[in-house]
C-alpha positions in Angstrom: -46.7 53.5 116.3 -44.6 51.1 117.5 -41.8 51.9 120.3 -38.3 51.6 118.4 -36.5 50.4 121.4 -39.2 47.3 121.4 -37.5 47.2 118.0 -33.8 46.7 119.1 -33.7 42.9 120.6 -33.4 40.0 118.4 -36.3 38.5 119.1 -38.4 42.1 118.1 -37.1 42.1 114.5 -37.4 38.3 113.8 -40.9 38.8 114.0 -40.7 40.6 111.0 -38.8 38.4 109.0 -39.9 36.8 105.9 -40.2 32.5 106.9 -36.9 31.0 106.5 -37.9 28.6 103.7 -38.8 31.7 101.5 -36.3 34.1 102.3 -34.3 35.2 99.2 -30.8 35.8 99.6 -30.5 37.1 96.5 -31.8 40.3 96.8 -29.4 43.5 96.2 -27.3 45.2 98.6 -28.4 47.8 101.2 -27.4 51.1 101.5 -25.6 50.3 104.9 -24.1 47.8 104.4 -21.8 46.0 101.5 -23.0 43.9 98.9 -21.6 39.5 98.7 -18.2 39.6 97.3 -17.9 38.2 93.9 -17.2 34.7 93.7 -13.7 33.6 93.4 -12.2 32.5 90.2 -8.7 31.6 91.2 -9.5 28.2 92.9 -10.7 25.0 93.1 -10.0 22.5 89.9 -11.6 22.8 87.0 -14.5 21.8 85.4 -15.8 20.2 82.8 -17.6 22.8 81.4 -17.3 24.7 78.3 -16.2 28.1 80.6 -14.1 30.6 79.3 -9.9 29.4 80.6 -8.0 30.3 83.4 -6.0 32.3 81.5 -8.4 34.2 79.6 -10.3 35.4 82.1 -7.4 36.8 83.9 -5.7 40.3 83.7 -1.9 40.3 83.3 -1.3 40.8 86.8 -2.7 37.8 88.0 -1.3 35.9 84.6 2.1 35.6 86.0 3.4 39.4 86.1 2.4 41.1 83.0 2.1 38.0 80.6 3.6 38.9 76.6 0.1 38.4 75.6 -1.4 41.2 77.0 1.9 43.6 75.9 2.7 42.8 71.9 4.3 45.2 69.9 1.6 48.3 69.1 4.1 50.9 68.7 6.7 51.3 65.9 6.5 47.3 66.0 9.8 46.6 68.3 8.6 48.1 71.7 11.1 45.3 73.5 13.9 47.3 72.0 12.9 50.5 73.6 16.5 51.4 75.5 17.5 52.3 71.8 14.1 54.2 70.9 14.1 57.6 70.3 11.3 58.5 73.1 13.8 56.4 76.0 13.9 59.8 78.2 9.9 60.1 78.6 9.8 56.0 79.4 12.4 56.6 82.1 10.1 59.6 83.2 6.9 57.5 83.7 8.8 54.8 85.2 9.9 57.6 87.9 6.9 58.4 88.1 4.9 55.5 88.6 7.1 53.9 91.2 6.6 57.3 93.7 3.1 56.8 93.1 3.1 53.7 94.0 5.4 54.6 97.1 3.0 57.2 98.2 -0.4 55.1 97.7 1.8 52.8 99.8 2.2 55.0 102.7 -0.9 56.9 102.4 -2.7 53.3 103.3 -0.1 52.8 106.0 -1.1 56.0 107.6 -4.9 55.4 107.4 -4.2 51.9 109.4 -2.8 53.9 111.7 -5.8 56.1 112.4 -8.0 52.7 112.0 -6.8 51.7 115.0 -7.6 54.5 117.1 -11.4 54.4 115.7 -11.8 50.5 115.0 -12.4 47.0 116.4 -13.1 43.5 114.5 -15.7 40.8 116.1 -15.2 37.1 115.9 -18.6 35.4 115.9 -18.4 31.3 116.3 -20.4 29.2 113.8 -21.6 26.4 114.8 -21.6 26.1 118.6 -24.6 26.8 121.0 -23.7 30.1 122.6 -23.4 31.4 118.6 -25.9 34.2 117.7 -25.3 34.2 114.2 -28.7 32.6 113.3 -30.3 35.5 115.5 -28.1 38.2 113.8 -29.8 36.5 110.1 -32.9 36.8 111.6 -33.0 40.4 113.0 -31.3 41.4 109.7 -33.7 39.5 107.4 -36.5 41.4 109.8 -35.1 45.0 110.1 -35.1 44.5 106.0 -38.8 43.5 105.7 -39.6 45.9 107.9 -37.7 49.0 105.7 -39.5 47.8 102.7 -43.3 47.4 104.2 -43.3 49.9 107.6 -40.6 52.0 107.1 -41.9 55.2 109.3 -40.8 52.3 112.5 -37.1 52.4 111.2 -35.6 55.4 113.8 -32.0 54.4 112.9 -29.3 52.6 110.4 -29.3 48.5 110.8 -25.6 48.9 111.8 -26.8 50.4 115.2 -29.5 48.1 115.8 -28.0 45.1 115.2 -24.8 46.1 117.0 -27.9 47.1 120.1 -28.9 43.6 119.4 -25.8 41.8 120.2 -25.1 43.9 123.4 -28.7 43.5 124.5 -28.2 39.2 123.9 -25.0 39.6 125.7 -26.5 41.7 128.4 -28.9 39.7 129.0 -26.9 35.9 129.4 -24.8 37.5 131.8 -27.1 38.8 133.8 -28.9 34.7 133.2 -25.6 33.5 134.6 -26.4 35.4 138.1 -29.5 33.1 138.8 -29.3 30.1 140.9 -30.6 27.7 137.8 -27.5 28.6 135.7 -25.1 27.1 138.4 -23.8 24.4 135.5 -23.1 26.8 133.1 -20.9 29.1 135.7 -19.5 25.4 136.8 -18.6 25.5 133.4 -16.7 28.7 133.1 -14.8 28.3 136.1 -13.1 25.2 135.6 -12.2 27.0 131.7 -10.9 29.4 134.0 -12.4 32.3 132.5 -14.8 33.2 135.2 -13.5 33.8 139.0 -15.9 33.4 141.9 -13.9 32.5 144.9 -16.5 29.7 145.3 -18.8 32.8 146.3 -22.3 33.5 144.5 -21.7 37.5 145.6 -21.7 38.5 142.0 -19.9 41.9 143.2 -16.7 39.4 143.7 -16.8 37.9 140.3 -14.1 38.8 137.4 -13.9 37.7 134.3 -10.5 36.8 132.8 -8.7 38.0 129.4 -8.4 35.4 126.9 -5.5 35.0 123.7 -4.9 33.1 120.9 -2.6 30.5 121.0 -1.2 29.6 117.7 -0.2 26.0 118.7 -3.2 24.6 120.1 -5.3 26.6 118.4 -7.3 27.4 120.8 -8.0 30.9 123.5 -6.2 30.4 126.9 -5.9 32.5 129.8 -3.8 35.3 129.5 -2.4 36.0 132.6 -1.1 39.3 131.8 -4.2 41.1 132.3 -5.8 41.7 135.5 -9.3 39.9 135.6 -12.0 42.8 135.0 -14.8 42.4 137.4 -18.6 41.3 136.3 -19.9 44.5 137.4 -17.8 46.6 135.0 -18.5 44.4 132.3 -21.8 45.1 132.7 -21.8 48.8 132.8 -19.4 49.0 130.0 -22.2 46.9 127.8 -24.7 49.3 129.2 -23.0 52.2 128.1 -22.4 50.7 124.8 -26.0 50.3 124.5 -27.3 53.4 125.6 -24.8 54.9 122.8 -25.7 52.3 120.2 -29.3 54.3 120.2 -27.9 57.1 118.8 -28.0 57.3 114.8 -24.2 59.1 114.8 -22.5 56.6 117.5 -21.5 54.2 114.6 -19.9 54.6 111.4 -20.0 50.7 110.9 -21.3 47.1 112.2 -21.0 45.2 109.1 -19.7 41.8 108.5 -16.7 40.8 106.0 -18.8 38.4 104.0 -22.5 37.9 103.9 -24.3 36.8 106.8 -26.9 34.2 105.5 -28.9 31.0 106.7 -26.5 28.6 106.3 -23.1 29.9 106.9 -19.8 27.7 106.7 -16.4 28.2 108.0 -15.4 28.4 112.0 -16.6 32.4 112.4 -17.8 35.7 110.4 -15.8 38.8 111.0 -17.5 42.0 111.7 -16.2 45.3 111.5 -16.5 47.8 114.3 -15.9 51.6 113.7 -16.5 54.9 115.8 -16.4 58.3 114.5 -12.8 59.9 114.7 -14.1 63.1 116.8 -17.0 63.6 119.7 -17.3 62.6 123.3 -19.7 59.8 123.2 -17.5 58.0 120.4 -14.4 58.4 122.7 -16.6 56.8 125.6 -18.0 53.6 123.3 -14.4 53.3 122.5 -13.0 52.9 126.3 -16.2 51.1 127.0 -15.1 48.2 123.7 -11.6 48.4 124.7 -12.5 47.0 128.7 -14.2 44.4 127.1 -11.7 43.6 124.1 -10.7 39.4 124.8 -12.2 39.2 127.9 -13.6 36.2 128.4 -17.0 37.4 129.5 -18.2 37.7 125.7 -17.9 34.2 124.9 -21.5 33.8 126.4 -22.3 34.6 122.7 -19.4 33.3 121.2 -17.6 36.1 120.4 -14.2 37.7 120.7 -13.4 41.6 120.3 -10.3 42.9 119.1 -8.9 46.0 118.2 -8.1 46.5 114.2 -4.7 45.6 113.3 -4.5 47.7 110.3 -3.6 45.3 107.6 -2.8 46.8 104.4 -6.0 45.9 102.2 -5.4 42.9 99.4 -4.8 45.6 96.6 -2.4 47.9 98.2 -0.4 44.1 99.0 -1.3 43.6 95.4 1.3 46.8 94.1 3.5 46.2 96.9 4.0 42.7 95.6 3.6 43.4 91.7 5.9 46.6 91.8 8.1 47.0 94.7 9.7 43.9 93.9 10.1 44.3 89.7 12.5 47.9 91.1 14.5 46.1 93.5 16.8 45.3 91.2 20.2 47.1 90.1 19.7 47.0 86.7 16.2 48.4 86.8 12.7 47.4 85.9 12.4 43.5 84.7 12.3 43.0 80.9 8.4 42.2 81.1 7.6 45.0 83.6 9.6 47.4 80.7 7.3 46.6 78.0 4.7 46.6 80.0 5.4 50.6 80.7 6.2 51.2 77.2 2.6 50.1 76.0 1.2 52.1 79.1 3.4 55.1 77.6 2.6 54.6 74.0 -0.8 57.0 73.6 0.9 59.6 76.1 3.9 59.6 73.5 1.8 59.1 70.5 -0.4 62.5 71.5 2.9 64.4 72.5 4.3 63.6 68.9 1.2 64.6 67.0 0.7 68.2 69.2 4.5 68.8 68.6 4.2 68.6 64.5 0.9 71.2 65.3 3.3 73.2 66.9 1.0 73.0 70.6 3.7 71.8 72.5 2.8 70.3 75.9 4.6 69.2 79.1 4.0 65.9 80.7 
Protein backbone atom coordinates (compact mmCIF):
# COMPACT_ATOMS: atom_id res chain seq x y z
CA UNK A 1 0.00 0.00 0.00
CA UNK A 2 0.93 3.17 -0.74
CA UNK A 3 2.50 5.63 2.09
CA UNK A 4 -0.24 8.36 2.71
CA UNK A 5 2.12 11.06 3.48
CA UNK A 6 3.65 10.32 -0.31
CA UNK A 7 -0.03 11.20 -0.80
CA UNK A 8 -0.06 14.78 0.72
CA UNK A 9 2.07 17.07 -1.89
CA UNK A 10 0.59 18.41 -4.88
CA UNK A 11 2.48 16.79 -7.18
CA UNK A 12 1.40 13.07 -5.46
CA UNK A 13 -2.34 13.50 -6.09
CA UNK A 14 -2.06 15.02 -9.57
CA UNK A 15 -0.92 11.86 -10.70
CA UNK A 16 -4.16 10.64 -10.04
CA UNK A 17 -6.14 12.99 -11.68
CA UNK A 18 -8.28 12.32 -14.63
CA UNK A 19 -6.42 14.43 -18.04
CA UNK A 20 -7.53 17.85 -17.94
CA UNK A 21 -9.25 17.74 -21.30
CA UNK A 22 -11.72 15.04 -19.83
CA UNK A 23 -12.24 16.08 -16.53
CA UNK A 24 -15.90 16.71 -15.75
CA UNK A 25 -16.80 19.38 -13.58
CA UNK A 26 -20.03 18.46 -13.47
CA UNK A 27 -20.04 15.78 -11.18
CA UNK A 28 -21.95 16.13 -7.67
CA UNK A 29 -20.83 17.48 -4.56
CA UNK A 30 -18.52 15.66 -1.97
CA UNK A 31 -19.35 14.90 1.35
CA UNK A 32 -16.56 17.39 2.59
CA UNK A 33 -16.94 19.83 0.97
CA UNK A 34 -20.02 22.22 -0.57
CA UNK A 35 -21.62 21.78 -3.72
CA UNK A 36 -21.28 25.14 -6.87
CA UNK A 37 -23.68 27.69 -5.77
CA UNK A 38 -26.69 28.03 -7.93
CA UNK A 39 -26.33 30.45 -10.68
CA UNK A 40 -27.49 33.93 -10.17
CA UNK A 41 -30.76 35.13 -11.48
CA UNK A 42 -30.75 38.74 -10.41
CA UNK A 43 -28.14 40.04 -13.04
CA UNK A 44 -26.94 40.70 -16.23
CA UNK A 45 -29.63 41.98 -19.11
CA UNK A 46 -31.87 39.95 -20.49
CA UNK A 47 -32.19 37.78 -23.05
CA UNK A 48 -33.85 36.98 -25.89
CA UNK A 49 -35.16 33.89 -24.92
CA UNK A 50 -38.53 32.67 -24.20
CA UNK A 51 -37.44 32.23 -20.13
CA UNK A 52 -39.83 32.57 -17.56
CA UNK A 53 -39.66 36.97 -16.33
CA UNK A 54 -37.88 38.58 -13.87
CA UNK A 55 -40.69 38.90 -11.88
CA UNK A 56 -42.11 35.60 -11.96
CA UNK A 57 -39.39 33.84 -10.94
CA UNK A 58 -38.92 35.89 -7.95
CA UNK A 59 -40.35 35.55 -4.34
CA UNK A 60 -41.96 38.68 -2.80
CA UNK A 61 -39.01 39.56 -1.00
CA UNK A 62 -36.87 40.09 -3.73
CA UNK A 63 -40.08 41.58 -5.83
CA UNK A 64 -39.72 44.93 -4.19
CA UNK A 65 -40.87 44.09 -0.40
CA UNK A 66 -43.77 41.89 -0.45
CA UNK A 67 -45.25 42.76 -3.95
CA UNK A 68 -49.59 42.87 -3.86
CA UNK A 69 -49.27 39.97 -6.17
CA UNK A 70 -48.17 37.52 -3.96
CA UNK A 71 -50.70 38.93 -0.87
CA UNK A 72 -54.53 39.30 -2.57
CA UNK A 73 -57.33 39.15 -0.55
CA UNK A 74 -57.90 35.11 0.56
CA UNK A 75 -59.58 35.87 3.79
CA UNK A 76 -63.06 37.34 4.27
CA UNK A 77 -62.07 39.21 0.90
CA UNK A 78 -60.90 42.78 2.49
CA UNK A 79 -57.63 41.62 4.33
CA UNK A 80 -56.17 45.47 3.69
CA UNK A 81 -58.84 46.50 6.07
CA UNK A 82 -57.72 44.33 8.88
CA UNK A 83 -57.35 47.30 11.77
CA UNK A 84 -61.23 47.06 11.72
CA UNK A 85 -61.42 43.03 11.55
CA UNK A 86 -62.62 41.25 14.21
CA UNK A 87 -59.39 38.85 14.68
CA UNK A 88 -57.00 42.55 15.02
CA UNK A 89 -55.67 41.30 18.60
CA UNK A 90 -54.12 37.89 17.27
CA UNK A 91 -52.53 39.95 14.03
CA UNK A 92 -50.98 42.29 16.56
CA UNK A 93 -49.84 39.06 18.51
CA UNK A 94 -47.96 37.55 15.51
CA UNK A 95 -46.61 40.75 14.57
CA UNK A 96 -44.96 40.75 18.24
CA UNK A 97 -44.06 37.85 17.71
CA UNK A 98 -42.35 37.68 14.62
CA UNK A 99 -40.32 40.81 15.03
CA UNK A 100 -38.48 39.11 18.52
CA UNK A 101 -37.84 36.29 16.44
CA UNK A 102 -36.45 38.03 14.17
CA UNK A 103 -34.42 40.08 16.88
CA UNK A 104 -33.24 36.92 18.37
CA UNK A 105 -32.16 35.01 15.06
CA UNK A 106 -30.42 38.38 14.75
CA UNK A 107 -28.33 38.14 17.78
CA UNK A 108 -28.03 34.51 17.84
CA UNK A 109 -25.85 34.99 14.36
CA UNK A 110 -24.14 37.94 15.98
CA UNK A 111 -22.98 35.72 18.78
CA UNK A 112 -21.81 32.82 16.60
CA UNK A 113 -19.50 35.48 14.61
CA UNK A 114 -18.16 36.13 17.66
CA UNK A 115 -17.06 32.57 18.46
CA UNK A 116 -16.01 32.31 14.56
CA UNK A 117 -13.40 34.42 15.19
CA UNK A 118 -11.75 32.63 17.90
CA UNK A 119 -11.87 29.27 15.71
CA UNK A 120 -11.59 30.75 12.10
CA UNK A 121 -9.39 32.26 9.30
CA UNK A 122 -10.16 33.14 5.43
CA UNK A 123 -7.32 32.49 2.63
CA UNK A 124 -6.90 34.79 -0.38
CA UNK A 125 -5.51 32.75 -3.28
CA UNK A 126 -4.37 35.10 -6.48
CA UNK A 127 -5.61 34.01 -9.89
CA UNK A 128 -3.71 34.63 -12.46
CA UNK A 129 -0.14 35.44 -11.42
CA UNK A 130 2.89 32.94 -11.35
CA UNK A 131 3.41 32.32 -7.68
CA UNK A 132 -0.62 31.22 -7.79
CA UNK A 133 -1.28 27.51 -6.76
CA UNK A 134 -4.72 27.41 -7.67
CA UNK A 135 -4.08 25.21 -10.82
CA UNK A 136 -2.21 22.75 -8.34
CA UNK A 137 -5.02 22.99 -5.69
CA UNK A 138 -7.52 21.72 -9.09
CA UNK A 139 -5.25 19.20 -9.69
CA UNK A 140 -4.64 17.58 -6.19
CA UNK A 141 -8.49 17.96 -5.77
CA UNK A 142 -9.44 16.41 -9.12
CA UNK A 143 -6.68 13.56 -8.00
CA UNK A 144 -7.66 12.92 -4.22
CA UNK A 145 -11.28 12.51 -6.06
CA UNK A 146 -10.22 9.86 -8.58
CA UNK A 147 -8.41 8.39 -6.16
CA UNK A 148 -11.72 7.99 -3.43
CA UNK A 149 -13.63 6.50 -6.23
CA UNK A 150 -10.94 3.77 -7.73
CA UNK A 151 -8.37 3.16 -4.53
CA UNK A 152 -10.16 4.25 -1.74
CA UNK A 153 -8.30 1.94 1.13
CA UNK A 154 -5.11 4.91 0.26
CA UNK A 155 -7.49 7.73 1.51
CA UNK A 156 -6.17 7.98 5.54
CA UNK A 157 -7.94 11.34 5.89
CA UNK A 158 -10.76 14.08 4.73
CA UNK A 159 -9.58 16.25 1.47
CA UNK A 160 -9.83 19.32 3.71
CA UNK A 161 -6.61 18.15 5.55
CA UNK A 162 -4.73 17.20 2.68
CA UNK A 163 -5.19 19.83 0.62
CA UNK A 164 -4.72 22.41 3.41
CA UNK A 165 -1.08 19.78 3.97
CA UNK A 166 -0.68 20.56 0.40
CA UNK A 167 -0.56 24.22 0.50
CA UNK A 168 1.73 24.32 3.60
CA UNK A 169 4.02 21.70 2.13
CA UNK A 170 4.17 24.16 -1.49
CA UNK A 171 4.77 26.97 0.81
CA UNK A 172 7.23 25.12 2.82
CA UNK A 173 9.00 24.21 0.31
CA UNK A 174 9.50 27.84 -1.88
CA UNK A 175 10.74 29.29 1.16
CA UNK A 176 13.05 27.05 1.89
CA UNK A 177 13.94 27.49 -2.47
CA UNK A 178 14.42 31.13 -1.64
CA UNK A 179 17.54 30.09 0.77
CA UNK A 180 19.70 28.74 -2.23
CA UNK A 181 22.17 30.75 -3.90
CA UNK A 182 20.15 30.36 -7.59
CA UNK A 183 17.06 32.16 -6.16
CA UNK A 184 19.18 35.43 -5.52
CA UNK A 185 16.57 37.37 -8.17
CA UNK A 186 13.65 36.33 -6.67
CA UNK A 187 14.84 37.52 -2.93
CA UNK A 188 16.23 40.79 -5.02
CA UNK A 189 12.77 40.84 -5.75
CA UNK A 190 11.23 40.78 -2.32
CA UNK A 191 13.50 43.08 -0.78
CA UNK A 192 13.14 46.03 -2.82
CA UNK A 193 8.90 45.18 -2.22
CA UNK A 194 10.04 45.51 1.11
CA UNK A 195 8.57 42.52 2.35
CA UNK A 196 11.60 40.53 3.05
CA UNK A 197 14.59 41.96 5.37
CA UNK A 198 18.17 40.65 4.89
CA UNK A 199 20.50 43.29 6.07
CA UNK A 200 22.21 42.65 2.69
CA UNK A 201 23.24 39.30 4.70
CA UNK A 202 22.61 35.64 3.10
CA UNK A 203 22.58 34.34 7.18
CA UNK A 204 19.05 33.16 6.74
CA UNK A 205 18.85 33.18 10.80
CA UNK A 206 18.79 37.22 10.22
CA UNK A 207 16.01 37.34 7.75
CA UNK A 208 12.34 38.61 8.77
CA UNK A 209 9.55 38.80 6.88
CA UNK A 210 7.33 41.85 7.09
CA UNK A 211 3.33 42.20 7.69
CA UNK A 212 1.44 43.33 4.78
CA UNK A 213 -2.36 45.44 4.71
CA UNK A 214 -4.73 46.45 2.38
CA UNK A 215 -4.79 49.65 1.23
CA UNK A 216 -8.14 50.80 -0.03
CA UNK A 217 -6.78 53.60 -2.29
CA UNK A 218 -4.26 51.95 -4.26
CA UNK A 219 -5.55 48.89 -4.07
CA UNK A 220 -2.89 47.25 -3.43
CA UNK A 221 -0.90 45.30 0.08
CA UNK A 222 1.81 47.73 1.56
CA UNK A 223 4.00 47.42 4.49
CA UNK A 224 2.45 47.72 7.59
CA UNK A 225 4.77 49.09 9.86
CA UNK A 226 2.91 48.40 12.91
CA UNK A 227 3.95 44.98 13.28
CA UNK A 228 7.32 43.83 14.10
CA UNK A 229 8.86 41.83 11.17
CA UNK A 230 8.64 37.97 12.18
CA UNK A 231 11.82 36.23 11.44
CA UNK A 232 12.14 33.39 8.56
CA UNK A 233 12.99 30.90 11.01
CA UNK A 234 9.61 31.16 12.90
CA UNK A 235 7.79 31.24 9.82
CA UNK A 236 9.06 28.20 9.12
CA UNK A 237 8.36 26.32 12.24
CA UNK A 238 4.96 27.76 12.51
CA UNK A 239 4.28 26.06 8.81
CA UNK A 240 5.89 22.91 10.25
CA UNK A 241 3.71 22.70 13.01
CA UNK A 242 0.76 23.44 10.94
CA UNK A 243 1.70 20.53 8.95
CA UNK A 244 2.57 18.03 11.35
CA UNK A 245 -1.16 18.98 12.75
CA UNK A 246 -2.79 19.01 9.31
CA UNK A 247 -2.05 14.99 9.39
CA UNK A 248 -4.34 14.47 11.92
CA UNK A 249 -8.07 13.62 10.77
CA UNK A 250 -9.63 15.95 13.82
CA UNK A 251 -7.09 19.08 13.36
CA UNK A 252 -9.63 20.61 10.81
CA UNK A 253 -13.24 21.22 10.77
CA UNK A 254 -12.88 23.02 7.33
CA UNK A 255 -10.51 23.96 4.16
CA UNK A 256 -13.02 24.68 1.67
CA UNK A 257 -13.27 27.37 -0.84
CA UNK A 258 -16.35 29.93 -1.20
CA UNK A 259 -17.09 28.97 -4.81
CA UNK A 260 -15.89 26.06 -6.84
CA UNK A 261 -12.39 25.64 -7.60
CA UNK A 262 -12.22 24.56 -11.34
CA UNK A 263 -9.85 24.68 -14.40
CA UNK A 264 -10.49 27.85 -15.60
CA UNK A 265 -11.24 30.23 -12.82
CA UNK A 266 -12.03 34.00 -13.30
CA UNK A 267 -12.00 36.89 -11.01
CA UNK A 268 -8.68 38.31 -9.02
CA UNK A 269 -8.77 35.40 -6.08
CA UNK A 270 -10.85 32.38 -4.47
CA UNK A 271 -11.58 32.61 -0.83
CA UNK A 272 -11.10 29.62 1.33
CA UNK A 273 -12.42 29.04 4.64
CA UNK A 274 -10.24 28.02 7.52
CA UNK A 275 -11.73 26.47 10.75
CA UNK A 276 -10.30 24.64 13.98
CA UNK A 277 -12.18 22.85 16.47
CA UNK A 278 -13.47 25.11 19.40
CA UNK A 279 -11.78 22.76 22.17
CA UNK A 280 -8.28 20.55 22.38
CA UNK A 281 -4.72 21.50 22.59
CA UNK A 282 -3.38 20.84 19.14
CA UNK A 283 -6.38 23.09 17.68
CA UNK A 284 -5.32 25.91 20.15
CA UNK A 285 -1.60 25.33 18.80
CA UNK A 286 -2.60 25.42 14.80
CA UNK A 287 -4.44 28.46 15.77
CA UNK A 288 -1.21 30.55 17.30
CA UNK A 289 0.76 28.90 14.65
CA UNK A 290 -2.06 30.69 11.58
CA UNK A 291 -2.29 33.64 13.62
CA UNK A 292 2.06 34.33 13.37
CA UNK A 293 1.60 33.97 9.92
CA UNK A 294 -1.81 35.95 9.36
CA UNK A 295 -0.56 38.97 6.49
CA UNK A 296 2.82 38.41 6.74
CA UNK A 297 4.30 38.83 3.71
CA UNK A 298 6.16 35.48 3.67
CA UNK A 299 2.95 33.71 2.15
CA UNK A 300 2.91 35.56 -0.98
CA UNK A 301 5.49 32.98 -2.31
CA UNK A 302 2.13 31.22 -3.25
CA UNK A 303 0.14 34.14 -3.53
CA UNK A 304 -1.77 34.02 -0.70
CA UNK A 305 -2.93 36.22 2.23
CA UNK A 306 -4.38 34.79 5.68
CA UNK A 307 -6.69 36.55 7.65
CA UNK A 308 -8.63 36.07 10.62
CA UNK A 309 -12.68 35.81 10.04
CA UNK A 310 -14.42 38.96 10.45
CA UNK A 311 -17.65 37.53 11.32
CA UNK A 312 -19.99 38.95 8.75
CA UNK A 313 -23.49 38.41 9.27
CA UNK A 314 -24.37 35.75 6.39
CA UNK A 315 -26.52 37.26 3.19
CA UNK A 316 -29.86 35.87 4.75
CA UNK A 317 -29.55 37.04 8.24
CA UNK A 318 -28.73 40.84 6.25
CA UNK A 319 -31.62 39.69 4.24
CA UNK A 320 -34.34 39.99 7.61
CA UNK A 321 -32.35 42.65 9.01
CA UNK A 322 -32.96 44.65 5.77
CA UNK A 323 -36.53 43.30 4.94
CA UNK A 324 -37.82 43.57 8.68
CA UNK A 325 -35.98 45.82 10.87
CA UNK A 326 -36.51 48.52 8.70
CA UNK A 327 -40.64 47.98 7.87
CA UNK A 328 -40.84 48.42 12.37
CA UNK A 329 -38.91 51.42 12.55
CA UNK A 330 -41.62 53.40 12.01
CA UNK A 331 -44.09 55.13 14.70
CA UNK A 332 -47.00 54.18 13.17
CA UNK A 333 -46.11 50.48 12.91
CA UNK A 334 -45.66 47.97 10.24
CA UNK A 335 -45.84 49.43 6.50
CA UNK A 336 -49.19 48.91 4.74
CA UNK A 337 -47.69 46.05 2.48
CA UNK A 338 -45.68 44.36 5.31
CA UNK A 339 -49.51 44.37 7.18
CA UNK A 340 -51.12 42.36 4.60
CA UNK A 341 -48.44 40.51 4.19
CA UNK A 342 -48.83 39.21 8.03
CA UNK A 343 -52.40 38.98 7.74
CA UNK A 344 -52.23 36.31 4.85
CA UNK A 345 -49.34 34.63 7.02
CA UNK A 346 -52.03 34.72 9.96
CA UNK A 347 -54.99 33.66 7.95
CA UNK A 348 -54.78 29.50 8.35
CA UNK A 349 -53.51 30.04 12.11
CA UNK A 350 -56.90 32.08 12.57
CA UNK A 351 -58.85 30.10 10.21
CA UNK A 352 -57.93 26.70 12.48
CA UNK A 353 -58.45 28.70 15.86
CA UNK A 354 -62.11 29.60 14.53
CA UNK A 355 -63.05 26.18 13.41
CA UNK A 356 -61.56 24.32 16.90
CA UNK A 357 -63.53 27.16 18.88
CA UNK A 358 -67.16 26.23 17.18
CA UNK A 359 -65.90 22.30 18.20
CA UNK A 360 -65.59 23.56 21.53
CA UNK A 361 -61.42 22.38 21.55
CA UNK A 362 -60.30 25.62 22.38
CA UNK A 363 -56.51 26.24 21.90
CA UNK A 364 -53.86 28.88 22.80
CA UNK A 365 -51.58 30.35 20.27
Amino acid sequence: MTDPEELRSFDALAMYAPPLSTHSQSGKPHADEPGAKWPRRDKGNAGKGRGTPKREREGPFESGLFDDRYYEPSYSGHWHSWRSGPHNAEIERLQTQITQLQRAVIRHEDALNLMRQEVSFVIYFRIGVDASIIPAIYRAQAGWRELQRTQPSKISAPMRNDLFECVLKELHRRLKHLEEEASQEARDHLIRAGWLLTNGSTDVSQWQWTYLSWDPARRMLIVNRDRTALPHQRVLDAIGMLMSGAAKPEALTRFQPFRQVTQQMTGESVRFALQYPFLGELARSMYASTLELRNSASTQVVAAQFKIERGDRAGLIKHIARYFAASFAGADGPAPRLRVAFAELAAPIIQTRSILDRQGAGIAL
